[in-house]
N, C-alpha and C positions, 0 to 999 in steps of 0.2 A: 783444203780450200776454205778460206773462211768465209760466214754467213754472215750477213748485215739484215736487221729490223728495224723498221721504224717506226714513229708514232708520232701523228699530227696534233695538233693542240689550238682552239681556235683562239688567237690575239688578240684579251679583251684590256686594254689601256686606255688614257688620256689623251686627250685629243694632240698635248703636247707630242707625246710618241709616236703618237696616229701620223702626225704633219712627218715627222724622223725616217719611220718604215714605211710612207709613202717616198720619200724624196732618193730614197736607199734602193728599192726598187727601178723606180724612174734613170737614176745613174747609172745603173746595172745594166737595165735593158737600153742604154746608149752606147757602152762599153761595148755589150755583144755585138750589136750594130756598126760599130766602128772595128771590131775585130772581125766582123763577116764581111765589111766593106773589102779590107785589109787582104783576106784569106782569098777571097772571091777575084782579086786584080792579081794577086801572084798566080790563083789557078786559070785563067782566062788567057794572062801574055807572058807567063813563062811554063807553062803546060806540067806544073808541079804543084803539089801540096804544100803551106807553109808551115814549117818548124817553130814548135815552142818555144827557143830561144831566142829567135827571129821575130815571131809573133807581139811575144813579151814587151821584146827589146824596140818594137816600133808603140805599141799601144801604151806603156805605161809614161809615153811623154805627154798621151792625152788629159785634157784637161776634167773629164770626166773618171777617170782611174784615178788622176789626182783626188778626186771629193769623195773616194770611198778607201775602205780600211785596206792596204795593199793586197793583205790575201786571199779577201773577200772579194776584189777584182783577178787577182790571178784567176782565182774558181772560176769564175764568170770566163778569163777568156780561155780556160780549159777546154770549158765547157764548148766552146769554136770549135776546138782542135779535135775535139770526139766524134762531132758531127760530122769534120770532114775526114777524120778515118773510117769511120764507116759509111760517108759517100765513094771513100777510096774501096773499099772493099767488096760495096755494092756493084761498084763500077765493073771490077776484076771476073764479079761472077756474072756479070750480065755478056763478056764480051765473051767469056767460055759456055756460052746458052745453057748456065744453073738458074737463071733471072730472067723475068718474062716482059717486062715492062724495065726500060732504060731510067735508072736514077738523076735526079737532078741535082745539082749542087745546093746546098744549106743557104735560103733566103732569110730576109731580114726580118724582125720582129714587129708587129704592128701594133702590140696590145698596149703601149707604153710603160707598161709596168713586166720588172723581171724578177725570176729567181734570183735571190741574195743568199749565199753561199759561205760558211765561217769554221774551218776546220777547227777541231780541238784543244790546239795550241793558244790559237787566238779570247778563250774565252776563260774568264777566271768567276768563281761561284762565290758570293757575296752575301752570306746570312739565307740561304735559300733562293736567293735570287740569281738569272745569272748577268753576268755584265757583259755586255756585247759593245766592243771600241767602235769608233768611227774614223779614226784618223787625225794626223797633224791638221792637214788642209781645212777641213770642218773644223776642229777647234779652234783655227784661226779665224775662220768664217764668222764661225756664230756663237763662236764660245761654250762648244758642247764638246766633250770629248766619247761620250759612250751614254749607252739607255738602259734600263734590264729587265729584264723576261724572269718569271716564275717559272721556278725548277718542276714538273710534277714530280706528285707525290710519290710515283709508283717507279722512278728511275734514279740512278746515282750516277752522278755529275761522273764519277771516273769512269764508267761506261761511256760516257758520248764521246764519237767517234768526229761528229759532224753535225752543225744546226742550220737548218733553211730554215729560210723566211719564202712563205709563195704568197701572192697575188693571186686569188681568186675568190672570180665571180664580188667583186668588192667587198671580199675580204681580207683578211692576213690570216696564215697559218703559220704556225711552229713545228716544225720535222723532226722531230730527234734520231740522229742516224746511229745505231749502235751495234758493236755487237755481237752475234746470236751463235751458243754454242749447241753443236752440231751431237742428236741423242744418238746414241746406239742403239737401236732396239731389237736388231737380231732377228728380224721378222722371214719367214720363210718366203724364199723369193718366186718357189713353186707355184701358191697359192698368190694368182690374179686378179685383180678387177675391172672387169670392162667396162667403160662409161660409154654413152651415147648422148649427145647433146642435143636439146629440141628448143621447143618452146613452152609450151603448155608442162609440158616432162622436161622439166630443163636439166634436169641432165637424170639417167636410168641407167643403174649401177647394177650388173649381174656378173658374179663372182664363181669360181671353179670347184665350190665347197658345195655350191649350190644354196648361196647367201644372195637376195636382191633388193632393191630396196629404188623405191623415188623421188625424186627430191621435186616438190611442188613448185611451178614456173610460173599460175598464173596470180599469183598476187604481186608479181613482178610485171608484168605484161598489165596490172590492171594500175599501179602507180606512172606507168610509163604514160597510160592511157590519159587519165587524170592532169599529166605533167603536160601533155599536148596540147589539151582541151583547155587548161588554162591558159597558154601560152600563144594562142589559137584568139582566146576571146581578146586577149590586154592587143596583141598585134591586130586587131581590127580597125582597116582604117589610119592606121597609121605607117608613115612612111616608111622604106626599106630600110632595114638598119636600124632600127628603133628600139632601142634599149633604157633601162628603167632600172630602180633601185629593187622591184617589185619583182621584174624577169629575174633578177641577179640570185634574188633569197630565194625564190622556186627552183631556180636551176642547180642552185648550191643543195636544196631542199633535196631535191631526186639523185643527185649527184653521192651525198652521204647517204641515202637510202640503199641505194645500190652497191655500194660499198658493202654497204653492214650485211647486205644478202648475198655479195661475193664471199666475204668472212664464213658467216653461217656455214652456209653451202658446202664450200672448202675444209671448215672444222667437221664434217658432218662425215666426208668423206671419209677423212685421217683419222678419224673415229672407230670408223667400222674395218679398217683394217688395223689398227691398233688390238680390237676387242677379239679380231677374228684371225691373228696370225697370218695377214696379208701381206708379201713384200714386194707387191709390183702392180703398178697399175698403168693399161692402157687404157689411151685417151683419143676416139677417136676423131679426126678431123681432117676437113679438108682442105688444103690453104685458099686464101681467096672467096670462099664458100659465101660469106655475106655480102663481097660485092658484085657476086656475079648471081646472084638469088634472083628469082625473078615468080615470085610469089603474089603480085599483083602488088598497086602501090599503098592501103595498106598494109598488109600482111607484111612488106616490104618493113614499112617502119617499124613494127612492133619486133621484128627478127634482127633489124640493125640494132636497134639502139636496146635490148638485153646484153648486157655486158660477158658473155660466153667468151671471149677469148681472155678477159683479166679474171676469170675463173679456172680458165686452165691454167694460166699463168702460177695463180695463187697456190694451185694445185700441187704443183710443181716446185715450188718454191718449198710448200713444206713437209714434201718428197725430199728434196735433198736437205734438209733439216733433221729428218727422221730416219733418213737412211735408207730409203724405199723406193724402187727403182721405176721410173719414171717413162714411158712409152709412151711416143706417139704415132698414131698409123693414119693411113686414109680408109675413108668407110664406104667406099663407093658399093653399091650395092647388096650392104649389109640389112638396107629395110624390103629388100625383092625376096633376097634370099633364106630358104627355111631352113633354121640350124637342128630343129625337129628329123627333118629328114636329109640330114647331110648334102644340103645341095653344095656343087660347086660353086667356088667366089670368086670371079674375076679380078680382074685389076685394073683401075681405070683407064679406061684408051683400049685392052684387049678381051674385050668379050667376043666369045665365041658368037656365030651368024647365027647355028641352029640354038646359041641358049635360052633355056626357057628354067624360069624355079617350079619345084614340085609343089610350093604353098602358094597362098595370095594373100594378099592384105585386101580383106574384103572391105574393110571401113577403118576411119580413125578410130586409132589404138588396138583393133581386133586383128588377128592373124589366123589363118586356119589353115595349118599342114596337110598334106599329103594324106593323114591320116580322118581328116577331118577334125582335127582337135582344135579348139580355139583358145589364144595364144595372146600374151601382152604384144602387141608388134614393137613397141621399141624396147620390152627386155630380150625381146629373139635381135633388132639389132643390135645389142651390148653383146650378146651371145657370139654372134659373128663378130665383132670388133674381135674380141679373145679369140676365135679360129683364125681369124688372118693373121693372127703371129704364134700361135700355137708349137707350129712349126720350127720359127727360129729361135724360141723363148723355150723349148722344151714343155710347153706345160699338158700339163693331162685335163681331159673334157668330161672324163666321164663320171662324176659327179655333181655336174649342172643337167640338172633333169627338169623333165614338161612342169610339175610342181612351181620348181622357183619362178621359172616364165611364164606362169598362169597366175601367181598372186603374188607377187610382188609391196612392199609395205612402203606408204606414201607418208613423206612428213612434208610439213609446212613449218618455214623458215619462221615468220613471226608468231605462231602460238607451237606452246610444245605440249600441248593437250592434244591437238587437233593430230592426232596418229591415226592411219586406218589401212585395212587392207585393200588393196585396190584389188576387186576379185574379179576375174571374168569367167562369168558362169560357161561350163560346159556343155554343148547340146549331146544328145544322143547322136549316135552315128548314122548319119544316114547319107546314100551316093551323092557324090559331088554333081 
């Protein structure tokens, strides 16, 4: 299976250009809209999907595919056709009750500006630069035939696969699609790691070696904060809908913030099973999980909008890059249950009437087993994340002991100084 990478690049040109890949976008996002018009009347009155051939074969008499580079419009109305195979497929699982919520057919686009799409064929390298065509029609127009984009430094023209141009947040971005061969690294697929996703402990990694470790959530949760409270002040008093050049750069602001701590985070993980002969990590989760959270309405915000599922994603992504098998499970009461004292773990929906766990989670982040021992509680939930598949995964437990899930090592994403043991002191034993 081949891997594709990318790398955005932010579109710093001349206003000349500026007017070019604004106008480029604008045609595109007409295109799709004339193609979702298009898709939308064959599936409504003749109870079928339309065919790429058919598709093509009506859109590109439009006068809008006319004013962009033809395969740069093809792309665009591909891009129709994927949306409505996978409302097709949506459909299929929803009427066999795999799907909870009925799909809707692919609506139209409002932002006025779209993804402009230019496979590899279409693009020829010119002293470092690349030259991106526009079409007959344009040059007839305006007497422009093509613009060109800086190659970076760090990529070679025969690698790219594919270049986007996106609109966002009133900017332009460069994509470079490439790519990405796949390491062997032979890593032993015995040795585990459980992740557990939070907030504050945004995600708490405990491993079968009895390796753990946390990755710090809230200077995440404190940009997010920041991002609000700005956002909050400029939208005061002014009408619904009210958007600015000012909201646009904050939003892009928090938007690459997040990103870079999705990255981090991600490399942080593929790291420690790299250095520790790791070949399998689960991931636990549970679908739905943030829209059905009901944590009050802030706690609400700061849980949605931490980007936790493009961190699985990412996760995942370079899991099959490396070769390292990839698991995901649901965590239904893996923070009740004490993996200290082998409590049983249900399954969501089948808990037993009389169940009760032998520990408690006496406060945030504390846990005290059975024995009285006091415990990370979310490295005892990564703990159970790894017993719930134990079983089908083969792996052996008994080398994660009270140790790893008592101290656990915490990093923070933006300073690599700032390492510390997260300890939690032990009390003497005394009756519960």
């Amino acid at each position: 299976m081949k891997l594709f990478g990318c790398q955005q690049v932010l579109i710093h040109t001349n206003k000349e250009n500026q007017a070019i890949i604004e106008y480029l976008c604008a045609e595109s996002n007409k295109v799709f809209n004339c193609a979702i018009y298009y898709a939308r009347q064959i599936y409504f009155k003749a109870n079928r999907t339309v065919g790429k051939s058919e598709l093509l074969g009506e859109i590109k008499r439009n006068i809008h595919f006319k004013a962009m580079y033809s395969q740069a419009a093809q792309q665009t109305c591909l891009s129709v056709l994927e949306a409505f195979k996978s409302f097709k497929e949506l459909n299929r699982l929803f009427k066999k009750g795999e799907l909870a919520n009925q799909p809707k057919p692919p609506k139209y686009r409002k932002g006025g500006l779209c993804t402009v799409s230019y496979p590899s064929q279409a693009l020829q390298l010119e002293n470092s630069w690349i030259r991106i065509p526009l079409g007959r029609q344009v040059k007839a127009w305006f007497g422009i035939d093509s613009f060109p984009l800086k190659l970076p430094a760090n990529l070679q023209f025969e690698a790219i696969r594919e270049l986007r141009i996106l609109p966002r947040n009133r900017c332009f971005y460069a994509e470079f699609v490439y790519e990405v061969e796949s390491i062997n690294t032979g890593l032993n697929q015995q040795n585990a790691l459980g992740i557990d996703p939070g907030m504050d402990n945004w995600l708490t990694c405990v491993s079968n070696l009895g390796t753990s470790f946390i990755i710090d959530g809230k200077h995440l949760k404190s940009l997010n904060r920041w991002y609000n409270k700005k956002v909050s002040t400029i939208k005061e008093g002014k009408p619904q809908g009210f958007w600015s050049n000012k909201l646009a750069h904050l939003t892009e602001k928090r938007n690459l913030q997040m990103r870079d701590g999705v990255n981090k985070a991600a490399r942080l993980v593929l790291n420690h099973c790299l250095e520790n002969d790791i070949g399998t990590i689960v991931f636990g989760w549970n679908e739905g999980q943030k829209q059905e959270s009901s944590l009050g309405r802030k706690n609400n915000q700061k849980w949605v909008q931490v980007p936790t599922a493009k961190l699985k994603e990412r996760i995942s992504q370079l899991c099959q890059q490396y070769g390292i098998n990839f698991v995901e499970t649901e965590e239904s009461y893996t923070s009740q249950s004490s993996f200290v004292d082998d409590d049983f773990l249900p399954k969501y929906g089948e808990k037993p009437e009389n169940w009760k766990p032998l520990g408690k989670r006496v406060k945030r982040g504390l846990y005290r087993t059975a024995f009285n021992w006091y415990i990370n509680a979310d490295a005892n939930a990564a703990a159970n994340i790894l017993k719930k598949v134990s079983g089908t995964l083969n792996l052996v437990l008994n080398e994660l002991s009270r140790v790893s899930l008592t101290t656990p090592q915490r990093f923070f994403l933006w300073s690599a100084k700032r390492i510390q043991r997260n300890v939690v002191l032990t009390r003497p034993s005394v009756s519960a």
